[in-house]
Short mmCIF file of the C-alpha atoms (twelve columns), coordinates in Angstrom:
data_MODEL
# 
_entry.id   MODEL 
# 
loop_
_atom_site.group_PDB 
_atom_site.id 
_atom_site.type_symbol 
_atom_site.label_atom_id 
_atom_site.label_alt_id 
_atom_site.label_comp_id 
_atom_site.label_asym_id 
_atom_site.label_seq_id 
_atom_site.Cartn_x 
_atom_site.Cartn_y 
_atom_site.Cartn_z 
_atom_site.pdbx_PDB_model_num 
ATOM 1  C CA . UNK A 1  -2.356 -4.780  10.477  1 
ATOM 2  C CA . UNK A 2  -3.333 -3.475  7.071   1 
ATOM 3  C CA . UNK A 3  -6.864 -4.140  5.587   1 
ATOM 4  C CA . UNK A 4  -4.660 -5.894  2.231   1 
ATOM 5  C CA . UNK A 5  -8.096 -5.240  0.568   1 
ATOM 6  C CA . UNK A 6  -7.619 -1.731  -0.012  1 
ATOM 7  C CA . UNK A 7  -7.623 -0.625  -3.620  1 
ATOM 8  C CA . UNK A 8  -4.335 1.770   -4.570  1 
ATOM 9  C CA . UNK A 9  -4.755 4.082   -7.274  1 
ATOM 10 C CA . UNK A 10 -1.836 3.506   -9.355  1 
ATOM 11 C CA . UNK A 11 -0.736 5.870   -12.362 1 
ATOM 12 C CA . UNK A 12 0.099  4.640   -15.742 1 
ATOM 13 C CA . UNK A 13 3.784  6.065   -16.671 1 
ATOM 14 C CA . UNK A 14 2.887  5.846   -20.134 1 
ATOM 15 C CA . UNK A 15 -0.589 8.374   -19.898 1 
ATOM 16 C CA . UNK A 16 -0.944 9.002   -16.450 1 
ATOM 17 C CA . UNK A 17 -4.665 6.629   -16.587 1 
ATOM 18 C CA . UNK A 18 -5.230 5.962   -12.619 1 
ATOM 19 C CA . UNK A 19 -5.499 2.290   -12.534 1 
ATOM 20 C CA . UNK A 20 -6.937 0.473   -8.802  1 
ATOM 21 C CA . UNK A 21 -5.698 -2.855  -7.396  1 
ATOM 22 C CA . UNK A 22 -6.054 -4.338  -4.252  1 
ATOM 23 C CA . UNK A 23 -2.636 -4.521  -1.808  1 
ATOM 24 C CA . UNK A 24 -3.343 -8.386  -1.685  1 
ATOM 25 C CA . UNK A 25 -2.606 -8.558  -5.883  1 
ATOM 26 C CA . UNK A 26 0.099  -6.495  -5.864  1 
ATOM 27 C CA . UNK A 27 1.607  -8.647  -3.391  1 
ATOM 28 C CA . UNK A 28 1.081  -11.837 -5.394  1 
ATOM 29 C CA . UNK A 29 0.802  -10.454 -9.205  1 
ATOM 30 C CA . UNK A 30 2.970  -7.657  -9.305  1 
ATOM 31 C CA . UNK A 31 2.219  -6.757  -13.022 1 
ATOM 32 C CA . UNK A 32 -0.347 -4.916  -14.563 1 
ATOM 33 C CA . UNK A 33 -1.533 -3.823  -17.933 1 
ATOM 34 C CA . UNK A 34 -3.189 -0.111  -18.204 1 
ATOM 35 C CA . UNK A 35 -6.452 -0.601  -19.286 1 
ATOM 36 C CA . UNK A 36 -6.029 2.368   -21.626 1 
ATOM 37 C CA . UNK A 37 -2.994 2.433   -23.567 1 
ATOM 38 C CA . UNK A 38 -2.135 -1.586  -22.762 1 
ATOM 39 C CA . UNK A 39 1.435  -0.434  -21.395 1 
ATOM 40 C CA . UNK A 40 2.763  -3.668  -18.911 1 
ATOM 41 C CA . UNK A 41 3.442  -1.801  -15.067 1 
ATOM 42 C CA . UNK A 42 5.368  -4.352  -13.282 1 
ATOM 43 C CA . UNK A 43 5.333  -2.773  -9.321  1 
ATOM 44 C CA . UNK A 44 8.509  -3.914  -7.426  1 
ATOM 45 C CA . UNK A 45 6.657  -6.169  -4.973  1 
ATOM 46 C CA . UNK A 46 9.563  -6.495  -2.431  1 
ATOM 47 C CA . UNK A 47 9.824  -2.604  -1.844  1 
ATOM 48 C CA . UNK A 48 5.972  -2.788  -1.542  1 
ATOM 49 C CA . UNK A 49 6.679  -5.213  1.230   1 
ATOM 50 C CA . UNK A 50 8.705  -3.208  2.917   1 
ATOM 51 C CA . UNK A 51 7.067  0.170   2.701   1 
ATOM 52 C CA . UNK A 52 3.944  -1.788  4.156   1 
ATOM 53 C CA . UNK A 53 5.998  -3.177  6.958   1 
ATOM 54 C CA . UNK A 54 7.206  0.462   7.973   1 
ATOM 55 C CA . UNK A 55 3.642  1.539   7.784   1 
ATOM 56 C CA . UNK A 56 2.752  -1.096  9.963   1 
ATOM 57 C CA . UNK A 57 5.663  -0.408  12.094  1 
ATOM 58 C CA . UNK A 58 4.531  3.044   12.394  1 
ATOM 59 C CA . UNK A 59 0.996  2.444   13.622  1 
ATOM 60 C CA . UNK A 60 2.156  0.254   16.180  1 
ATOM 61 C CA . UNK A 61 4.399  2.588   17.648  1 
ATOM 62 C CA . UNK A 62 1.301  5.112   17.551  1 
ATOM 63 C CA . UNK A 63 -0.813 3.333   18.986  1 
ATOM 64 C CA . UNK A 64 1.251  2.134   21.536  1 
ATOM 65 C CA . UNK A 65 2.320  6.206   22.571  1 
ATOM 66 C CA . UNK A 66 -1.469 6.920   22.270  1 
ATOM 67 C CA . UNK A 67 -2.025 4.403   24.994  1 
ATOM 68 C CA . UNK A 68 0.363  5.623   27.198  1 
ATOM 69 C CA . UNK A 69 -0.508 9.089   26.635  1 
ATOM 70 C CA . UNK A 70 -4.154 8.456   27.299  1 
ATOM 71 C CA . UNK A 71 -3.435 6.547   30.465  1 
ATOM 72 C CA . UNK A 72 -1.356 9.043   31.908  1 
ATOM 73 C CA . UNK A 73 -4.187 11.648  31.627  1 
ATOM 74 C CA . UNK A 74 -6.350 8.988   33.372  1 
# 
């Protein structure tokens, strides 16, 4: 499972200022306010979701071939 503690760096559309939040807040408070030019980012929290869930997906179908792999060079 994702660590939903890791900071994304997320750009500003209005002046491209890098702003971090953690997964967890985006998840819960998908709206944020650039801390340079006070432009309001709302991040679509239900296609975060579901990019996450792929990821997550993804690992555990690597880590699952990884296993096999390793045991059938055992």
């Amino acid at each position: 499972m994702l660590d939903r503690n890791v900071k994304l760096a997320i750009p500003c559309p209005k002046c491209e200022q890098k702003i971090e939040e953690t997964i967890a807040r985006l998840e819960t408070n998908p709206t944020l306010t650039c801390p340079a030019c006070n432009a309001t980012i709302t991040i679509q929290a239900e296609k975060l979701r579901q990019g996450f869930q792929e990821v997550e997906q993804s690992l555990a179908k690597l880590k699952k071939k990884t296993v096999i792999n390793l045991k059938l060079k055992l």
